[in-house]
C-alpha positions in Angstrom: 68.0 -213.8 -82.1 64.9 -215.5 -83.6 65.4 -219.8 -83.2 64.0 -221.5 -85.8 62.1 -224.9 -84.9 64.5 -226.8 -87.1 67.5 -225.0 -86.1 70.7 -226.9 -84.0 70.0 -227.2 -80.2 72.9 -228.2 -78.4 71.7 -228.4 -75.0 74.4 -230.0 -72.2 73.3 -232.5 -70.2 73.3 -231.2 -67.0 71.1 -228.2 -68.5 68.8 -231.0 -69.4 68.6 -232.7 -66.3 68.2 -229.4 -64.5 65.2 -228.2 -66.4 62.9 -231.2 -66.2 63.8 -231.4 -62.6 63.0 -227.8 -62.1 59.8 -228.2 -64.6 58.6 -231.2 -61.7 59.2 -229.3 -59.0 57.7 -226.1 -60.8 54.5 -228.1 -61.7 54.3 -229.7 -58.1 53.9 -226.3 -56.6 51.5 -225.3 -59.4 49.2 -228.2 -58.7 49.7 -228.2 -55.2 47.5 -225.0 -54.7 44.5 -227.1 -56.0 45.2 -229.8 -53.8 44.9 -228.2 -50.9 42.0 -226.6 -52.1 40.6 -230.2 -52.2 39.6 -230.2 -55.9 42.6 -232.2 -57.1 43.9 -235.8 -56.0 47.8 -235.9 -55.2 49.9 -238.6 -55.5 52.5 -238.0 -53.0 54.8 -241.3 -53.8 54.6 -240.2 -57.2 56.6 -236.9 -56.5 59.2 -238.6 -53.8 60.0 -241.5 -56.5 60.5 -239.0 -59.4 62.6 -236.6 -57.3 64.4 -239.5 -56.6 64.7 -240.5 -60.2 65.9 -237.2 -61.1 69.2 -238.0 -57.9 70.0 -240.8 -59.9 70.0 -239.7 -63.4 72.7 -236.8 -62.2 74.7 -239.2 -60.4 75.1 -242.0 -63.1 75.1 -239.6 -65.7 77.0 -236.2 -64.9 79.2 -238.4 -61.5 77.1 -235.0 -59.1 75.9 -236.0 -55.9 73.3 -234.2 -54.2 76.4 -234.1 -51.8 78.8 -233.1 -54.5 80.8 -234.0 -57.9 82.4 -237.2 -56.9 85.5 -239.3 -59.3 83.4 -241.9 -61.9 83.4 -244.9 -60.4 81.4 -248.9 -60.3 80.7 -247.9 -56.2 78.7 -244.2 -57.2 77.4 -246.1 -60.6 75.8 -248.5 -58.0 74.7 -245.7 -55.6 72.7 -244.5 -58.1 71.0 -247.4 -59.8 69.8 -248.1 -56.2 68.5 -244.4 -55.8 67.2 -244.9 -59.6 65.5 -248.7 -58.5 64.4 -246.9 -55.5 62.5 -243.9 -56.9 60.7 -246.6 -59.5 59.5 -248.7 -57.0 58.2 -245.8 -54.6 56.5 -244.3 -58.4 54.7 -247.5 -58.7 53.2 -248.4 -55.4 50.8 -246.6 -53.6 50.3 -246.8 -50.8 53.1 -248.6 -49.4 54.9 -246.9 -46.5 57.1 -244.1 -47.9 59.6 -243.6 -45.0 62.9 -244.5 -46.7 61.8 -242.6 -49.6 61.4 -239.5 -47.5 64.1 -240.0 -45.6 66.5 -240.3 -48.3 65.2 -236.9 -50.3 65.6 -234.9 -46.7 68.8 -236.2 -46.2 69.6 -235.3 -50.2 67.8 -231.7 -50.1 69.0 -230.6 -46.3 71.9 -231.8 -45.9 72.7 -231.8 -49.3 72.1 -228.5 -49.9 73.5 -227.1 -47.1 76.9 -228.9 -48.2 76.5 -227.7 -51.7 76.1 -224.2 -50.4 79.2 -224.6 -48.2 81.3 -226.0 -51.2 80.3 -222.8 -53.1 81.1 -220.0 -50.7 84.6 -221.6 -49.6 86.0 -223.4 -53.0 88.5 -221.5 -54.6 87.2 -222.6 -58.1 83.5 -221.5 -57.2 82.1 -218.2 -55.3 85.8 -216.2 -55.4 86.3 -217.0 -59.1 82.4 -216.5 -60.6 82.6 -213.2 -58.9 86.2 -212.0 -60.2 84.9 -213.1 -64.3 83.1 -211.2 -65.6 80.1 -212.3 -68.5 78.3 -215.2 -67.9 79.6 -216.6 -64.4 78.7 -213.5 -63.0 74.9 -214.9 -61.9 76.4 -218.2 -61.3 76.9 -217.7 -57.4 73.6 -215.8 -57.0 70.8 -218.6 -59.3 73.5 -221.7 -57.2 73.0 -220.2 -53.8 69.2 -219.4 -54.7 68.6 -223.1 -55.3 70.7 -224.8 -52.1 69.0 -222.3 -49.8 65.3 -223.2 -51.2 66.7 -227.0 -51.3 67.0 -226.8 -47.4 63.9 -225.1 -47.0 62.0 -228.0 -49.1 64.1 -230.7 -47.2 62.3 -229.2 -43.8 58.8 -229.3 -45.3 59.7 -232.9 -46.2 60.6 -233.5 -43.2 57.8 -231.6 -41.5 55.1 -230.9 -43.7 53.3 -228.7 -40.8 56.0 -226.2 -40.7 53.8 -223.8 -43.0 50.5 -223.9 -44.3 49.3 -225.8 -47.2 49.6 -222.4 -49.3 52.7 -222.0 -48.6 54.0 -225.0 -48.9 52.9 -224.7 -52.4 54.1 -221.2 -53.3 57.9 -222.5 -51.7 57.3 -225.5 -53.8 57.0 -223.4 -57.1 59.8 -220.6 -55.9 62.4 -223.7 -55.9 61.1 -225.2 -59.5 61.6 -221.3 -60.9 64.9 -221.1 -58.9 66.1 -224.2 -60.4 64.7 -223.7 -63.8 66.8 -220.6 -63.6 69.8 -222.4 -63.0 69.2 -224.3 -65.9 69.2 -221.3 -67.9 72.0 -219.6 -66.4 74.0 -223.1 -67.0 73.3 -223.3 -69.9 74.3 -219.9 -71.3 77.8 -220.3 -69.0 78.3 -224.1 -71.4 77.6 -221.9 -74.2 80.7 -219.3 -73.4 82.7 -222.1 -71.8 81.7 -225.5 -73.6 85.2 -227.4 -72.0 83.1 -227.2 -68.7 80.0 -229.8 -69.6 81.0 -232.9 -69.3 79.2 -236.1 -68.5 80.1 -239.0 -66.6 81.4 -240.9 -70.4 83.8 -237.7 -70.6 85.4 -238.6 -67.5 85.7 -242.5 -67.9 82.1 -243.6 -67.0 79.6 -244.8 -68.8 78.3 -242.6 -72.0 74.9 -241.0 -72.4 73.7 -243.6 -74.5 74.9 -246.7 -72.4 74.0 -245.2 -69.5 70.4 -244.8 -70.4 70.2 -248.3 -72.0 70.8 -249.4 -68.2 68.0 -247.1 -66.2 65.9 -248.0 -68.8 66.7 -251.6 -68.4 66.3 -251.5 -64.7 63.1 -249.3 -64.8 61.8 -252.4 -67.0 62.9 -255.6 -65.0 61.6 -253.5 -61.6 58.2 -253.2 -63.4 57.9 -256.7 -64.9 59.3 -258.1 -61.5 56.6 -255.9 -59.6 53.9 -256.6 -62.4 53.7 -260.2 -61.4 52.1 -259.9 -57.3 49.8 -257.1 -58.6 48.4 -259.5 -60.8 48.4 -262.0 -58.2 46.4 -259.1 -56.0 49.3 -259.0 -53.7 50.6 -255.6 -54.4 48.5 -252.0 -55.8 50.1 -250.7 -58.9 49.9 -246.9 -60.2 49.4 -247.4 -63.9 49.8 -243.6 -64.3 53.0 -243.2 -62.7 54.6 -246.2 -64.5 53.4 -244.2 -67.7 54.4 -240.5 -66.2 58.0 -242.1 -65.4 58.6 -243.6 -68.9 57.9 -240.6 -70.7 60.2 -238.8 -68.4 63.0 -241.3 -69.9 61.7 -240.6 -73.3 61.9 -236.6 -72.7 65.4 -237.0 -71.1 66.2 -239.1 -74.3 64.7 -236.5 -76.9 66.2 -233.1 -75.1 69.7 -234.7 -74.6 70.4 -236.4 -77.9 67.6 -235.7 -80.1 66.7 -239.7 -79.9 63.1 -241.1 -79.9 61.4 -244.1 -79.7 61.0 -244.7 -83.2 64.7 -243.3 -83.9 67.5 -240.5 -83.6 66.3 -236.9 -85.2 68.5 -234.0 -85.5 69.1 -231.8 -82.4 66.7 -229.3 -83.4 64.6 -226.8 -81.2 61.3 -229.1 -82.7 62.5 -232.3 -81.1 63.3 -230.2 -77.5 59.6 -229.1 -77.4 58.2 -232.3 -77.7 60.8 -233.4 -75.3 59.4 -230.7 -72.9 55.8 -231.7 -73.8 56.7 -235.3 -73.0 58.3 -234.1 -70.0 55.3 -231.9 -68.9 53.1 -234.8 -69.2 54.9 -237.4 -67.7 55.3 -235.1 -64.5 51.8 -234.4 -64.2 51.1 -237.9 -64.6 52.9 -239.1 -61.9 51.8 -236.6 -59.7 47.9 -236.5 -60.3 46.6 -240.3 -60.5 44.8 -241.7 -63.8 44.6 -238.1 -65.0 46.2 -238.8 -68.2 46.0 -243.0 -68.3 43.9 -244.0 -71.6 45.9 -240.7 -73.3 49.6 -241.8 -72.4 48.3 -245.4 -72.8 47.4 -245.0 -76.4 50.4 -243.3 -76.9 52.9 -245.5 -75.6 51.5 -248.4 -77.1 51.6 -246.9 -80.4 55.4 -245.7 -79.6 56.5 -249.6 -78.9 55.0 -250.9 -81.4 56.3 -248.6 -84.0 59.7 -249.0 -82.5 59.9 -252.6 -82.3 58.8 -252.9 -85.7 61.4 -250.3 -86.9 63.7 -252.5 -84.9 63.0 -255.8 -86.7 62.8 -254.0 -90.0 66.5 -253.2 -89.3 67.9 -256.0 -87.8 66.5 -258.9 -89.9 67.6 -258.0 -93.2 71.5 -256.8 -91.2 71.1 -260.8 -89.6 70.2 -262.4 -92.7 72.8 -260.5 -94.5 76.0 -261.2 -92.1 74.6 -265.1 -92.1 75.2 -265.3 -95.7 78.5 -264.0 -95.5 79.7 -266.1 -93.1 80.5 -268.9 -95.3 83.1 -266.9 -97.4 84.2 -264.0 -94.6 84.6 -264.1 -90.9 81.9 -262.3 -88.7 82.4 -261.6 -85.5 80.1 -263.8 -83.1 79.3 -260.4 -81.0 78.0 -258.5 -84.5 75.6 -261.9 -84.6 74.3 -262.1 -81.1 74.4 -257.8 -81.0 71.5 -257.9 -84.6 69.8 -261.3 -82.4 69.8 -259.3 -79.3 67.6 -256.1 -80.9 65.1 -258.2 -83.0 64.7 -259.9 -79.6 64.0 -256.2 -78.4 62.3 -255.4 -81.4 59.7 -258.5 -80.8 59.0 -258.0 -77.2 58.6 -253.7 -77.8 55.7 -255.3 -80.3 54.4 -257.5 -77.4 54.2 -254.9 -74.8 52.8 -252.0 -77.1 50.6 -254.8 -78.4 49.1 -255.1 -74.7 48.9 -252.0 -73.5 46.2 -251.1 -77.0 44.2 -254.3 -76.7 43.9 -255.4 -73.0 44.0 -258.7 -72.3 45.3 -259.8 -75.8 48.5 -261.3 -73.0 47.6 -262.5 -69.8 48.7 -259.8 -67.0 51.1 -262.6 -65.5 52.8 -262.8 -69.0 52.7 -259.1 -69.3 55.0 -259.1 -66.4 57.5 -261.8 -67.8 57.6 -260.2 -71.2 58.4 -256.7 -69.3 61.0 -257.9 -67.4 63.0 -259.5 -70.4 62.8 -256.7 -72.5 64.9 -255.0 -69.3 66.6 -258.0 -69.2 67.6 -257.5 -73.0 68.6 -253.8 -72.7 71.3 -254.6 -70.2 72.5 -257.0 -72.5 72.3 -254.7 -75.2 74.6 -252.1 -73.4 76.9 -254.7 -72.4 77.0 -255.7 -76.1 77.9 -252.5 -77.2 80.5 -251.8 -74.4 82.0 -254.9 -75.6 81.9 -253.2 -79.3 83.9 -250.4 -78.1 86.7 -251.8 -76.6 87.0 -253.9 -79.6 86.8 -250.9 -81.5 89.5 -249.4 -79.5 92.1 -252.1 -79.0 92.0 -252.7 -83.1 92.9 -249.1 -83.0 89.8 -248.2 -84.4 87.5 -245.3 -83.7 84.8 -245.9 -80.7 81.4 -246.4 -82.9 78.8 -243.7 -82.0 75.2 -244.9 -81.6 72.1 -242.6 -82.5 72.1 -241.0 -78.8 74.9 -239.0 -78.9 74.9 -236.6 -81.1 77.5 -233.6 -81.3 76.9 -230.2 -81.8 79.7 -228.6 -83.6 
């Protein structure tokens, strides 16, 4: 069946997280083959932090370990913003010892995939059933046991890079990306013949999709402005490319899962997951090959933030000015003020830090850092604003208002 590029693509989340993971670790073993050839640099922090990043998104977002599905809770939300805070800070500097980084993806690959692989053969609900339905589970045990076997395999090379050559490090590099991009597929046609089974962490009492990347990104942003400040005091190196590789990885996660952007929510349509995987595409090879694709991204991402902090203020000032007025005469509630003051505060600093990054040093870099770090500081706020909006919504008996990120496929 021919797609259209404005037809409905309902893509589940896990799907989503499984195929830009699979598309870094495909793209890794692509570019590894120059590498070793010694015609391309390699960014090797780059890879671990991202890999990293990738750990945390399931684990805040779908409640799967590399260990296994564990019950929604504050203790595995916290496990996974330190995996996620972890991951940034090993993306951004170079050259910094990388042994906890390491440590923690052999211990999520080995052992982790060995588990998996163990859950799989001996769970009732896994190997015995997939293989007694017939349609689309029947590849489900062959594409899961294909990945936690090559999972093992790329926890060893982690572990001991000189267990095969460069070359084939690199070709068992790309076997697991095409193993796990096939499990995205084979996920994703399973959620299309069974759709009760995708559910994300918000399904099951944690946070939602949209909340829950309000608060990576806010953490991403107060790690960077925090670390922005000794690099501009000489204290620390800095990779500008991985800081840009890793925020269009947000953005790609953002556009593929609920068709939402930087300068707004689009229809799910097969368009918006292309330029979703193009973002993605370039934000992997960006955090894996240094200053490759700098002044490009940089141009781009200015011009992202500044057109979404200005759609931002064009919003919320009139929606302020409005509810002000009214006060007099009808009760507002203080949370609908401070939630329209909290996103032109957003909306501002977006401006400021676009602003920057297209005219360098228009803001000192010390200032850069501070302005950075409050726009994370104002994102948290913003998801606890809108938590609080919920429950309000839910104890008046109301229904739970639905923000631009999470869209439904019917």
């Amino acid at each position: 069946m021919r797609r259209g590029l404005f037809d409905e693509a309902c893509l589940p989340l896990e799907t989503v997280l499984l195929f830009i993971a699979g598309m870094t670790v495909f793209i890794a073993g692509t570019l590894l083959f120059p590498v070793y050839a010694g015609v391309a640099p390699y960014y090797e922090n780059g890879l671990y932090g991202l890999l990293l990043f990738f750990f945390a998104l399931q684990t805040v977002m779908l409640g799967k370990t590399p260990f296994g599905e564990l019950p929604v809770s504050n203790a595995l939300l916290a496990v996974g913003v330190t995996i996620a805070s972890i991951g940034i800070v090993t993306c951004f500097i170079p050259g910094i010892p990388n042994k906890l980084a390491r440590w923690m993806l052999v211990l999520c690959l080995g052992p982790g995939g060995a588990l998996l692989l163990l859950q799989m053969l001996f769970s009732k609900n896994k190997l015995r059933l997939w293989l007694r339905v017939k349609g689309a589970l029947r590849p489900l045990p062959f594409a899961c046991g294909a990945v936690y076997a090559l999972s093992m395999l790329a926890g060893l090379l982690v572990l001991k890079p000189e267990l095969l050559t460069g070359y084939g490090t690199a070709a068992a590099v790309l076997l697991y990306g095409a193993a796990i991009l096939n499990l995205s597929r084979v996920l994703a046609v399973v959620y299309q013949e069974y759709p009760e089974a995708s559910a994300d962490a918000g399904d099951k009492g944690g946070l939602p999709f949209d909340k829950a990347m309000l608060m990576l990104t806010g953490v991403f942003m107060v790690l960077l402005g925090g670390l922005l400040v000794p690099v501009n005091l000489g204290l620390l190196p800095f990779s500008g490319s991985a800081q840009l590789g890793l925020l269009m990885i947000i953005f790609s996660v953002q556009m593929l899962a609920a068709g939402s952007t930087p300068i707004g929510a689009f229809p799910r349509s097969w368009l918006m997951a292309y330029l979703g995987t193009l973002f993605a595409g370039l934000g992997i090879v960006s955090c894996i090959v240094p200053d490759i694709l700098v002044a490009p991204l940089t141009l781009l991402v200015g011009v992202l933030n500044i057109l979404s902090g200005g759609l931002t203020l064009a919003k919320a000032l009139p929606s302020l000015l409005k509810t002000r007025k009214m006060m007099p005469s009808v009760p507002v509630p203080s949370l609908l003020l401070r939630l329209y003051s909290t996103q032109i505060a957003l909306g501002g600093l977006s401006v400021m830090f676009g602003s920057s990054m297209l005219a360098p040093g228009i803001i000192p870099g010390l200032l850069i850092g501070v302005i950075l770090a409050a726009n994370g500081g104002v994102l948290l706020y913003l998801m606890r604003l809108l938590l609080l909006l919920d429950a309000l919504a839910e104890s008046a008996g109301g229904t739970q208002p639905e923000s631009d990120e999470q869209s439904v496929c019917s």
